[in-house]
Wavefront OBJ file of the C-alpha trace (Angstrom):
o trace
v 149.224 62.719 79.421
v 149.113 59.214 78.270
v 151.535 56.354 79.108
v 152.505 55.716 75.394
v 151.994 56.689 71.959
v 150.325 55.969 68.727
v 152.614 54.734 65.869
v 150.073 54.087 63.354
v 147.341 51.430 64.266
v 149.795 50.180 66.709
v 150.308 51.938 70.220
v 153.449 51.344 72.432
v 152.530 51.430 76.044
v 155.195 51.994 78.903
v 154.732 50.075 81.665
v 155.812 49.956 85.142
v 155.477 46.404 86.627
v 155.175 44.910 90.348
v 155.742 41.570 90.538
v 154.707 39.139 93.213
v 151.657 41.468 94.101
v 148.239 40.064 96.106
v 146.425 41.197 93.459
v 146.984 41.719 89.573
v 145.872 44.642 88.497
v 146.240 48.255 87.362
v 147.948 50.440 89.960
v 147.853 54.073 88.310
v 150.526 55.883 86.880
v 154.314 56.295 87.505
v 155.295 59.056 85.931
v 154.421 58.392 82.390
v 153.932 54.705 82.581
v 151.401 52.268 83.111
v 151.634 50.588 86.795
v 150.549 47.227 86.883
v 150.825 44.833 89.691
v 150.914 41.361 88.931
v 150.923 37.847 91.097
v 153.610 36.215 89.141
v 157.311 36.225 90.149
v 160.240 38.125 87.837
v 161.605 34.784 87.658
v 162.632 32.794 84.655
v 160.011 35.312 82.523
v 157.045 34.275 84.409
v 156.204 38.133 85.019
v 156.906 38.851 81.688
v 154.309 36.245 80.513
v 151.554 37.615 83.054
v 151.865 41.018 81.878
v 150.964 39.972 78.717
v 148.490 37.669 79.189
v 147.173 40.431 81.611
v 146.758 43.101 79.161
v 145.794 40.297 75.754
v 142.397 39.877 78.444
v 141.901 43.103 79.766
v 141.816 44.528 75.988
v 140.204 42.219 74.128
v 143.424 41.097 72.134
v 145.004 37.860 71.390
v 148.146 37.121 72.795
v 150.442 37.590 69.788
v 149.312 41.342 69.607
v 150.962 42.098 72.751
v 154.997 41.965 72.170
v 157.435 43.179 74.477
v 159.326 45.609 72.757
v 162.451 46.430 75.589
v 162.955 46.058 79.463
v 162.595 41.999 79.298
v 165.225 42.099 82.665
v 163.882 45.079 83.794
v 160.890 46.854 85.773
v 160.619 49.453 83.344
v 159.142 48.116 80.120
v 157.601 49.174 76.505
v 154.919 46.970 74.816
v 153.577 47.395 71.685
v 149.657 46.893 71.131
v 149.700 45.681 67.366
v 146.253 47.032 65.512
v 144.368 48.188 68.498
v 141.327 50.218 67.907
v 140.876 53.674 69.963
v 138.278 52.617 71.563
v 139.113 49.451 73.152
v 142.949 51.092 74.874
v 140.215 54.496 76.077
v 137.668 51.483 77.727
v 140.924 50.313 78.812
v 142.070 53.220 81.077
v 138.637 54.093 82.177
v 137.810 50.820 83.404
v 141.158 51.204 85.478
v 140.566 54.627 86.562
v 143.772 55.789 84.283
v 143.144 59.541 83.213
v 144.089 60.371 79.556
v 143.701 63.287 77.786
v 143.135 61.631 73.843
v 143.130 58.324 73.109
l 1 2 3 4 5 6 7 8 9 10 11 12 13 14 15 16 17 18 19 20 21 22 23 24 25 26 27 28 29 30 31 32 33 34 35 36 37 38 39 40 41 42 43 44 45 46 47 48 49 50 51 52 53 54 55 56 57 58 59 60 61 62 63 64 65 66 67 68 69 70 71 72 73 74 75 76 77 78 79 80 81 82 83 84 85 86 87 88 89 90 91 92 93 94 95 96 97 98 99 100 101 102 103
């Protein structure tokens, strides 16, 4: 099972996030979404802003391809990952140990 869904060449990812973690990073899954532990606070958007810096680096994109669709206030969170090749999201999870069955 995968922790999003292709919508064309765009894929919306749900994430999970832990702020205020020791180290940033992928944490597995929670239930269907992405669990990803980052440094920064939930304060005044700085987690928000970490997140996607986080994933922009870890998949090769630039910034503005990583929007936050919903769950801006909120732990629970869907991200769309604007023109995104195959490829680059299945590196993705296998780098971070994240089983999928077809990206």
């Amino acid at each position: 099972m995968e922790p999003g869904s292709w919508h064309g060449e765009d894929y919306h990812l749900g994430v999970w996030v832990r702020p205020r973690a020791s180290r940033e990073g992928v944490a597995g899954l929670r239930g269907q979404d992405l669990c990803i532990a980052l440094n920064a606070p939930p304060v005044e958007g700085a987690a928000n802003r970490a997140l996607i810096r986080f994933l922009a680096r870890e998949l090769g994109l630039a910034k503005n391809r990583v929007e936050l669709v919903s769950g801006e206030h909120a732990r629970n969170k869907r991200l769309c990952l604007k023109k995104i090749s195959k490829e680059a999201l299945r590196d993705f999870f296998v780098r971070w140990g994240v089983a999928t069955n077809h990206t």
